[in-house]
N, CA, C and O of each residue as an XYZ file, in Angstrom:
672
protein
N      32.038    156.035   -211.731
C      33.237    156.818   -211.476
C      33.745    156.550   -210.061
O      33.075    156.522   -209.029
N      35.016    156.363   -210.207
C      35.684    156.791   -208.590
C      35.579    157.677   -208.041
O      35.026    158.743   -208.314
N      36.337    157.188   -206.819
C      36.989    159.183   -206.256
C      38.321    159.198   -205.690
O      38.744    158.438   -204.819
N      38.991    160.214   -206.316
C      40.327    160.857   -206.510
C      40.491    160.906   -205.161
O      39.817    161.488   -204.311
N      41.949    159.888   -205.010
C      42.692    159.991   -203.398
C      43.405    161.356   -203.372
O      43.855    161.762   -202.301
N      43.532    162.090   -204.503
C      44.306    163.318   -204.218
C      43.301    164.260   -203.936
O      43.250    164.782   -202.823
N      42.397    164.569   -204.933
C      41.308    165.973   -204.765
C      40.192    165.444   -204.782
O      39.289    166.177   -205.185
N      39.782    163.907   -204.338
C      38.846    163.463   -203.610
C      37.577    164.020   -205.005
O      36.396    163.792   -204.742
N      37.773    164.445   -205.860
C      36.802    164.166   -206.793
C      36.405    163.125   -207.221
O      37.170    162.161   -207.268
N      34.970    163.029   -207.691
C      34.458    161.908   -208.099
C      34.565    161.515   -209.820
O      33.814    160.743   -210.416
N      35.676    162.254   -210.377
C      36.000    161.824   -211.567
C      37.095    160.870   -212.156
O      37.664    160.928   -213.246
N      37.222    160.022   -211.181
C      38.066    158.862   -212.149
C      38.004    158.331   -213.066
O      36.822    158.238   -213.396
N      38.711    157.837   -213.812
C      37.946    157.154   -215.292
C      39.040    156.255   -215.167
O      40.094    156.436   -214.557
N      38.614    155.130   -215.906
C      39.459    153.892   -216.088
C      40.265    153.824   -217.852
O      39.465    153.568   -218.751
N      41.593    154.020   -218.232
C      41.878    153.990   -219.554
C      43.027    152.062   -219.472
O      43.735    151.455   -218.669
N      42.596    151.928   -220.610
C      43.721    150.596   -220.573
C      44.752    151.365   -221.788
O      44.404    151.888   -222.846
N      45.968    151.233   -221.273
C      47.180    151.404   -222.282
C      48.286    150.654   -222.477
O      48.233    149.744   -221.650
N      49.167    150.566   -223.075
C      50.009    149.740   -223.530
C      51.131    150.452   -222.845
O      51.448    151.633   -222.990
N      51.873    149.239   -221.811
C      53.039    150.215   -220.791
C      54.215    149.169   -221.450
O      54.122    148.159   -222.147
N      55.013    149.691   -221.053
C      56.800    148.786   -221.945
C      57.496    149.520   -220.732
O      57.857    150.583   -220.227
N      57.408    148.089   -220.647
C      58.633    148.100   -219.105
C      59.761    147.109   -219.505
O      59.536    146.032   -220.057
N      61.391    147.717   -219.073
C      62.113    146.982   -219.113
C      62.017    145.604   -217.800
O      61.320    145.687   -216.788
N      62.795    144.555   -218.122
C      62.960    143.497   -217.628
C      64.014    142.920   -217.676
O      64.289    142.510   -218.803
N      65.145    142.597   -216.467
C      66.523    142.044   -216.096
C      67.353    143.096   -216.654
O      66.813    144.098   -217.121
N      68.747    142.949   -216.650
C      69.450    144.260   -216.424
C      70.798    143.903   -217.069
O      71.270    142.776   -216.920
N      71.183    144.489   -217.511
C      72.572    144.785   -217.905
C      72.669    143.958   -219.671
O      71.819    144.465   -220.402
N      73.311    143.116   -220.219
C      73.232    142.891   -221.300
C      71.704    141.702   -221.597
O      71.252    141.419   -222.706
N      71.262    141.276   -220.461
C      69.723    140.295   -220.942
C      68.604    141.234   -220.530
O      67.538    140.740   -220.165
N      68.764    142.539   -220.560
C      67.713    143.184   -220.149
C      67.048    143.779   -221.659
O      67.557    144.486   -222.528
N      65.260    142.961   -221.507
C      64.575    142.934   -222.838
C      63.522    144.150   -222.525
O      63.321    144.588   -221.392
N      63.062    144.490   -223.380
C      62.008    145.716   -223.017
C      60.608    145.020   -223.454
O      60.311    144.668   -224.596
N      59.820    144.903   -222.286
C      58.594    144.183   -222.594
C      57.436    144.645   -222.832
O      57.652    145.848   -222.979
N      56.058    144.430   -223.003
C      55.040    145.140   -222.867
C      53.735    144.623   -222.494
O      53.433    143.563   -223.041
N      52.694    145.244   -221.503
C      51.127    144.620   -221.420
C      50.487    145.826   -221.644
O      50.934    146.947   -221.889
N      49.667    145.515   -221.552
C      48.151    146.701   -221.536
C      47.410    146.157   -220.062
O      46.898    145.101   -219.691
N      47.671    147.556   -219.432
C      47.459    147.839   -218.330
C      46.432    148.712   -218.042
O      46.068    149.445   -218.962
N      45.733    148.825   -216.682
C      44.613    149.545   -216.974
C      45.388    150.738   -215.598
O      45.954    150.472   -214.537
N      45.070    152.010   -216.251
C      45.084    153.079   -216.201
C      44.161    154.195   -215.382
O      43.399    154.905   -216.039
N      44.252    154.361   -213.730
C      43.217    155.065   -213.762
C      43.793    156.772   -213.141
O      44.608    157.159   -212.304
N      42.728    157.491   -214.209
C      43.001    159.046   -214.103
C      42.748    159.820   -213.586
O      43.815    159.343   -213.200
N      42.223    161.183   -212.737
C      41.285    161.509   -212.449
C      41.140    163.110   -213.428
O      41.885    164.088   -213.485
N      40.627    162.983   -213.692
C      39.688    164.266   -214.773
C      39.550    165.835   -214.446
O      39.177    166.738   -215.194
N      40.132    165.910   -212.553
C      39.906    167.121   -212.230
C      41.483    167.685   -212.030
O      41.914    168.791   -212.358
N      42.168    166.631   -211.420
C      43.766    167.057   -211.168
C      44.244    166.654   -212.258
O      44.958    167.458   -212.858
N      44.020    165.318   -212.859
C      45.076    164.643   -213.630
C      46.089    163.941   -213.272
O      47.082    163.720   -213.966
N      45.778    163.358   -211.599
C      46.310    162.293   -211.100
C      46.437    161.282   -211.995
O      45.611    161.297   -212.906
N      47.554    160.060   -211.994
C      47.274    159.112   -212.868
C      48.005    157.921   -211.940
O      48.947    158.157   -211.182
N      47.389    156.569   -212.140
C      48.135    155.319   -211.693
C      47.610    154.219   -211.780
O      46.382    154.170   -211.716
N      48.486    152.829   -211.976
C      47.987    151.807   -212.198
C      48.063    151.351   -210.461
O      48.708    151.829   -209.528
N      46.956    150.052   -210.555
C      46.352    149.023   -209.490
C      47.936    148.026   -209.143
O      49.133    148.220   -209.355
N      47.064    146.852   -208.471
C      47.149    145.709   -208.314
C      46.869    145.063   -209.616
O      47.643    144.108   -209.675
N      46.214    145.106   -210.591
C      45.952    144.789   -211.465
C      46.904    144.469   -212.605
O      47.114    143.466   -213.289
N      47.461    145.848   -212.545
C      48.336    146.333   -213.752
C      49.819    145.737   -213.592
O      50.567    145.517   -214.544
N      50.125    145.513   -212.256
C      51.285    144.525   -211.793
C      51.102    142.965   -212.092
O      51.818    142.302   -212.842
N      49.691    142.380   -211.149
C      49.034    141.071   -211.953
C      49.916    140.909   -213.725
O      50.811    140.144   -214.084
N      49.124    142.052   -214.523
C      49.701    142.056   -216.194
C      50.511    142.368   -216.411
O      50.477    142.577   -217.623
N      51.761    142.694   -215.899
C      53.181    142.759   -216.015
C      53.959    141.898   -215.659
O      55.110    141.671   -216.032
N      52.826    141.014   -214.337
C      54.310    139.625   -214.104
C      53.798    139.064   -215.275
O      54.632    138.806   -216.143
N      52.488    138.784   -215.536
C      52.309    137.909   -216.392
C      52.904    137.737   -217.883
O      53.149    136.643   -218.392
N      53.147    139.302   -218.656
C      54.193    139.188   -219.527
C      54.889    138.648   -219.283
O      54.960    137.578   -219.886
N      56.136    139.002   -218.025
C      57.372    138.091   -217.729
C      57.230    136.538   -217.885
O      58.172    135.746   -217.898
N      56.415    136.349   -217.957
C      55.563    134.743   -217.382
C      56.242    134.434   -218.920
O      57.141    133.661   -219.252
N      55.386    135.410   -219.725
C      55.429    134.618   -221.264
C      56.571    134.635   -221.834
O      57.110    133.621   -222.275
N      57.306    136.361   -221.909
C      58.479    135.706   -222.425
C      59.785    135.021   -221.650
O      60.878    135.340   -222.119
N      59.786    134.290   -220.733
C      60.306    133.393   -219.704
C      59.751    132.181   -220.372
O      60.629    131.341   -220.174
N      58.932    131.691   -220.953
C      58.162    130.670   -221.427
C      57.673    129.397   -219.994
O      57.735    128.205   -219.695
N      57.147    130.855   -219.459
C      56.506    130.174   -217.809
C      54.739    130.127   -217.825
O      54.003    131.041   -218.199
N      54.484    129.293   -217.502
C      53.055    129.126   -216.498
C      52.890    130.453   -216.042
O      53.883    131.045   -215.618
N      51.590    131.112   -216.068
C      51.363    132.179   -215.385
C      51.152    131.550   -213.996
O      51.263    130.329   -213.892
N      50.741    132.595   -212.508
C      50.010    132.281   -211.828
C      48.546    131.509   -212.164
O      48.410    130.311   -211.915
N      47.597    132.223   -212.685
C      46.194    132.086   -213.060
C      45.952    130.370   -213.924
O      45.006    129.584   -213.875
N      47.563    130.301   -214.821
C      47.499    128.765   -215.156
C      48.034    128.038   -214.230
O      47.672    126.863   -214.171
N      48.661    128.353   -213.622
C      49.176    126.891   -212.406
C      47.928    127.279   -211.527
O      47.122    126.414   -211.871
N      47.289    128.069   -210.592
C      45.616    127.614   -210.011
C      45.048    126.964   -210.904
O      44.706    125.831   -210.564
N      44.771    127.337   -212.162
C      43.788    126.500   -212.852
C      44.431    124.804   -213.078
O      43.717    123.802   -213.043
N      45.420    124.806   -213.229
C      45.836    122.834   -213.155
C      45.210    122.481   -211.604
O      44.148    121.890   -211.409
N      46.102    122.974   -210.593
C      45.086    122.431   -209.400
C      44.072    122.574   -209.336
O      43.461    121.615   -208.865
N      43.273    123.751   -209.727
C      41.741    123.251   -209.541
C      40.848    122.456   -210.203
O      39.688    122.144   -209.932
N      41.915    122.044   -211.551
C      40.829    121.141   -212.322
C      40.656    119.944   -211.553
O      39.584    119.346   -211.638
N      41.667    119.473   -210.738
C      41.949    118.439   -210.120
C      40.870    118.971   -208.512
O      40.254    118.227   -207.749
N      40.911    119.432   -208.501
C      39.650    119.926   -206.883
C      40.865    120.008   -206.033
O      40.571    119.992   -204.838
N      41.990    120.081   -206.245
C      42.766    119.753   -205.045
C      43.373    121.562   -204.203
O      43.918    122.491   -204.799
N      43.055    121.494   -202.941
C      44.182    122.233   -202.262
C      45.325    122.670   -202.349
O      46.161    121.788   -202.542
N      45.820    123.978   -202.265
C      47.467    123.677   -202.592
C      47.900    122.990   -201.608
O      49.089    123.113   -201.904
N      47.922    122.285   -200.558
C      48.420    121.614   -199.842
C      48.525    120.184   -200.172
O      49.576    119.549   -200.265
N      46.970    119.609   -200.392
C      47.234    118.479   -201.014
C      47.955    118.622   -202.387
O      48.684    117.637   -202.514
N      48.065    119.576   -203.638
C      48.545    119.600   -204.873
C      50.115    119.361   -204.378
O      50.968    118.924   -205.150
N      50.429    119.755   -202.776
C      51.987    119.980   -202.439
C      52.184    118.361   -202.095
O      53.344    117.987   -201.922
N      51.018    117.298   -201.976
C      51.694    116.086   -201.214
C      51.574    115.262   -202.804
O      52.466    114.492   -203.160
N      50.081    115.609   -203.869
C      50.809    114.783   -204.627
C      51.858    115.153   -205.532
O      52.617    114.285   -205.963
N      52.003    116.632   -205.936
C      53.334    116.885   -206.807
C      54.633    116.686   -206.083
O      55.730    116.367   -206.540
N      54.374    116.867   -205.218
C      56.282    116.914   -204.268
C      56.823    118.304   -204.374
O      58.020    118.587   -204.319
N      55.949    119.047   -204.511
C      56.304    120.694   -203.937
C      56.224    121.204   -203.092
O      55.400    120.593   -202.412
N      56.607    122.146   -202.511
C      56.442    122.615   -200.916
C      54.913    123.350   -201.103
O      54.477    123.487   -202.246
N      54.487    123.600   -200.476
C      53.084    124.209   -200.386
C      53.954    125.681   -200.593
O      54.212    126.118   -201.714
N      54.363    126.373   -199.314
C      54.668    127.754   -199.795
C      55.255    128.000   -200.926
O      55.297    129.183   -201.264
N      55.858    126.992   -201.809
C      56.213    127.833   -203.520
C      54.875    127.862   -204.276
O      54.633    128.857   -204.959
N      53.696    126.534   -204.193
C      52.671    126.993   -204.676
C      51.887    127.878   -204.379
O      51.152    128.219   -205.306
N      51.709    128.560   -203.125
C      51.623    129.560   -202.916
C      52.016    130.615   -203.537
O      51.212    131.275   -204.196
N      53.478    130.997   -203.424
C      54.098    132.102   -204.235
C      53.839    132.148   -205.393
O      53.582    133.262   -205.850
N      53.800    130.696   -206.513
C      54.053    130.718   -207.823
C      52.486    131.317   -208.108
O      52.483    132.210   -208.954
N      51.244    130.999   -207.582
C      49.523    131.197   -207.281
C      49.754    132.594   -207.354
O      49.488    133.162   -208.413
N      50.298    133.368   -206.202
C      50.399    134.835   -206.075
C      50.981    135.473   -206.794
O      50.827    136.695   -206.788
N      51.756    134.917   -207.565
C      52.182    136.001   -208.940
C      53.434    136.714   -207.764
O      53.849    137.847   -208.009
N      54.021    135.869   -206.379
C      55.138    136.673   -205.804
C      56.522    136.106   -206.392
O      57.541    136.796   -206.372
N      56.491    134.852   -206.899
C      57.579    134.351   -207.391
C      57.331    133.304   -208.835
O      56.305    132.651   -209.028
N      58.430    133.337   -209.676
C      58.264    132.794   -210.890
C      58.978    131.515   -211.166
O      60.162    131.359   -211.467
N      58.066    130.656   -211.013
C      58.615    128.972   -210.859
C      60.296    128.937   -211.646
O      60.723    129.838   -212.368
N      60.964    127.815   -211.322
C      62.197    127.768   -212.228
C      61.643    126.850   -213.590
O      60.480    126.564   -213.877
N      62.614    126.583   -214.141
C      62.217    126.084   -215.662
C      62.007    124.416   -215.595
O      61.561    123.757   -216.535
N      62.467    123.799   -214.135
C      62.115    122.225   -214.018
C      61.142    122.111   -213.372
O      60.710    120.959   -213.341
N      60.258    123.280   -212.489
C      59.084    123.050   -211.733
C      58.251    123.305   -212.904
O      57.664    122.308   -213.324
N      58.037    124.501   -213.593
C      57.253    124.675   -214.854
C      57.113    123.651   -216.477
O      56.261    123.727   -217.363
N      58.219    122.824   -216.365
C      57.769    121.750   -216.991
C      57.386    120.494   -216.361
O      56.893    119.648   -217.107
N      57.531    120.195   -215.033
C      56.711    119.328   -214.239
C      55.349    119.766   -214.274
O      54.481    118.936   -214.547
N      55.045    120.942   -214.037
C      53.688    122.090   -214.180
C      53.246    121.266   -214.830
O      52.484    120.361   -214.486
N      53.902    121.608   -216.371
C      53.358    121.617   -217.690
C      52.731    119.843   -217.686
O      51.564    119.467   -217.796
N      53.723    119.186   -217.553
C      52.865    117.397   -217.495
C      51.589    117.577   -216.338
O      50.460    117.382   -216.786
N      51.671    117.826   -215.328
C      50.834    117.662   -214.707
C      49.354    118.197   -214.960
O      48.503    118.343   -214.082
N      49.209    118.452   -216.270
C      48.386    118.906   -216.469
C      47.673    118.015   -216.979
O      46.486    118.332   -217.052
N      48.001    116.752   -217.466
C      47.537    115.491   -218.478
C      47.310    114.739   -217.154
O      48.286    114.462   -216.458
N      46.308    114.462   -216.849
C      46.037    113.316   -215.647
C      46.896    112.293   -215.380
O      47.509    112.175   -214.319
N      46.969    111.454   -216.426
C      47.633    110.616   -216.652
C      49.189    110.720   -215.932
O      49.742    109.842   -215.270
N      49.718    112.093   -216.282
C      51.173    112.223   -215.174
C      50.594    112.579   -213.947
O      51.109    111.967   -213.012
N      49.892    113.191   -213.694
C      49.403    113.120   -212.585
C      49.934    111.727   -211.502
O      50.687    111.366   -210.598
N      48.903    111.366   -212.407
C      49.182    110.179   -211.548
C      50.633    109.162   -211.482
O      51.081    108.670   -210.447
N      50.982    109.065   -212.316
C      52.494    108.644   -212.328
C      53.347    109.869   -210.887
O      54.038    109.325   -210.025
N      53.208    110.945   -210.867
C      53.929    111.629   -210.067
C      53.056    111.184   -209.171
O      53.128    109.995   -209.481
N      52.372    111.207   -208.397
C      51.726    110.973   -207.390
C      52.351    110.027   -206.723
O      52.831    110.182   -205.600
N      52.394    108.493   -207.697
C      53.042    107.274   -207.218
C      54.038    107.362   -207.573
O      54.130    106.624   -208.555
N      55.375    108.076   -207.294
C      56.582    108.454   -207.357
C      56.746    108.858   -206.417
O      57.783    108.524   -205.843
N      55.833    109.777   -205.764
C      56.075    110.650   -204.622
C      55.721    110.124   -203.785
O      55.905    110.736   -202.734
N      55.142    108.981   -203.669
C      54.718    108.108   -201.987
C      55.581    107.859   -201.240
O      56.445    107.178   -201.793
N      55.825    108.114   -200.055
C      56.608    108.103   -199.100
C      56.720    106.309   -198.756
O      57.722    106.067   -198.083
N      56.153    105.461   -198.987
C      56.306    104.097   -198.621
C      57.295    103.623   -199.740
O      57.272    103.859   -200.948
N      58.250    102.816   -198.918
C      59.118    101.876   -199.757
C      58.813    101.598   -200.840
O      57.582    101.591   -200.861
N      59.307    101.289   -202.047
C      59.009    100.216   -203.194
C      59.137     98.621   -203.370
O      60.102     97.858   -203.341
N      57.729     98.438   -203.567
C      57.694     96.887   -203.155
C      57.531     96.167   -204.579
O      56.349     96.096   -204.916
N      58.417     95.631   -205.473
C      58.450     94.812   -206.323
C      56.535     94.022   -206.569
O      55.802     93.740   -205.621
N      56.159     93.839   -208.086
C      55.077     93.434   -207.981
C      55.815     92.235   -209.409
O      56.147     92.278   -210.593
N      55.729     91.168   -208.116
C      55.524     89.582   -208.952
C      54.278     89.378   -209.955
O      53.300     90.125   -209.952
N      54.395     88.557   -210.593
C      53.775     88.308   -211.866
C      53.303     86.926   -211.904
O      52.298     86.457   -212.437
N      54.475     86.225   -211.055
C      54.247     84.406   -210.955
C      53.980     84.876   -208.999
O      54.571     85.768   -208.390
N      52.864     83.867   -208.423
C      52.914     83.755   -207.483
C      54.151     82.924   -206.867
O      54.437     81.792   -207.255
N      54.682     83.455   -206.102
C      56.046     82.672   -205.334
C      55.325     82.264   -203.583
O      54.520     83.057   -203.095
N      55.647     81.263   -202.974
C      55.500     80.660   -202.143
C      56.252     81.419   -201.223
O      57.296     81.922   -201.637
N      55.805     81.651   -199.676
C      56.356     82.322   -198.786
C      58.105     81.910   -198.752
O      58.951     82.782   -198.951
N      58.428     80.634   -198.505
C      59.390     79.723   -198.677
C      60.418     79.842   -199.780
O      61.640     79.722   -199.687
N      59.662     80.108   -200.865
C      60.796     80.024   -201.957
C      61.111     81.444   -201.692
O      62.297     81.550   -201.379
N      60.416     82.698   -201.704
C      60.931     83.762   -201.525
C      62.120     84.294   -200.060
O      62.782     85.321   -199.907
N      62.000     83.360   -199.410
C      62.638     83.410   -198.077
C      63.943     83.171   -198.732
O      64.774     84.078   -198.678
N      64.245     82.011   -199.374
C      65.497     81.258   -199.998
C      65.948     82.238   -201.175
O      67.139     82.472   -201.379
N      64.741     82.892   -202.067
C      65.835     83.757   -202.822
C      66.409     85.079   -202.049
O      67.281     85.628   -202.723
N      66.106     85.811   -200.645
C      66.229     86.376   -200.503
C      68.457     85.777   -199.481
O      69.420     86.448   -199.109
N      68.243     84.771   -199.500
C      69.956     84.144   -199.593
C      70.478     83.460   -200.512
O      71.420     82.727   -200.214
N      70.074     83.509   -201.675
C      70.446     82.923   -202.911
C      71.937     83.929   -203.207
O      72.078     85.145   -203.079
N      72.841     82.963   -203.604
C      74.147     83.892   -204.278
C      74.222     82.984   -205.894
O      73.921     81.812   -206.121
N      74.685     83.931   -206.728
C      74.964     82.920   -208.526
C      76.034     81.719   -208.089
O      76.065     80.569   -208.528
N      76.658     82.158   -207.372
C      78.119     81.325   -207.751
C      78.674     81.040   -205.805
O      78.734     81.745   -204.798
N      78.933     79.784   -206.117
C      79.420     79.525   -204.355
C      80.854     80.213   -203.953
O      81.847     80.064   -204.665
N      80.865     81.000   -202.712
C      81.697     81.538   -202.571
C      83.390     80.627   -202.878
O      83.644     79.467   -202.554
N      84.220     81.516   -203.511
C      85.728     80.788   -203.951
C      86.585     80.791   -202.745
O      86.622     81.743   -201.964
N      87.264     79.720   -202.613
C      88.160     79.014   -201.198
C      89.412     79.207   -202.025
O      89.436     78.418   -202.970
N      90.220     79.829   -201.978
C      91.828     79.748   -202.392
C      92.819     79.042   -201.632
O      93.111     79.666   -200.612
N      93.420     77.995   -201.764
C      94.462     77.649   -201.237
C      95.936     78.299   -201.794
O      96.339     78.704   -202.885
N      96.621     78.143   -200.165
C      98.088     78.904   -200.549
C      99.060     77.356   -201.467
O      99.023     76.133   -201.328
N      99.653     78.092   -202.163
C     100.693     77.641   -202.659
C     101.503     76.681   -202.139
O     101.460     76.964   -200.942
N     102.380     75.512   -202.268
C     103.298     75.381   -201.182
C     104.726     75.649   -201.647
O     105.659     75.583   -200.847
């Protein structure tokens, strides 16, 4: 048992219930719902939800938004061992949105959450990674070319420039 911040009794009890909270406002405002945990106290009849119970309310929003929770975007970076800092150099995100999006303070937009969503297959991983390198793109030959010949295609034109003469 707890103890009651109001009458400091030691009868809190923990209930989980089903809360329906509206979400957005005016004609897109949907009425949603989680099961939240509930705590009471037995002598006053204080009642209130945590940190917790907010946690399970963004996270509805999460779903019907058809978003990544927090708890799933940590879990893609950590399968990878990576930092959000490093997750920020190889995705090309700022560190403080992975931050926010981690904290359940802000809810990715719908092109970061399907970048999310690939990055979850290694394989894009890595394709974004080498997208996001800050070094030039350097063409990869197939036929070895000679220092020389590449010097010359780099002044090669198709067609010799055209000389017009005037009329007389």
């Amino acid at each position: 048992m707890q103890r009651c911040e109001i009458c400091e009794a030691n009868a809190v009890t923990v209930r989980w219930y089903e809360e329906k909270f509206a979400y957005g406002s005016g004609d897109d405002q949907v009425l949603l719902s989680a099961v939240v945990p509930v705590y009471e106290c037995g002598e006053c009849g204080e009642m209130h939800t945590g940190h917790e119970a907010e946690e399970l309310r963004h996270e509805a929003v999460c779903r019907h938004l058809g978003r990544l929770t927090p708890h799933e975007i940590k879990a893609i970076r950590e399968s990878y061992h990576l930092t959000q800092e490093k997750f920020a150099d190889v995705s090309g995100f700022g560190v403080a949105s992975i931050k926010r999006w981690e904290l359940g303070n802000q809810i990715q937009g719908e092109s970061a959450n399907n970048l999310l969503l690939l990055l979850r297959m290694p394989h894009n991983l890595r394709l974004v990674q080498e997208a996001n390198k800050k070094e030039a793109f350097q063409p990869t030959f197939r036929t070895k070319l000679s220092e020389s010949t590449r010097q010359r295609s780099l002044v090669f034109k198709l067609r010799a420039p055209v000389t017009f003469e005037k009329a007389a």
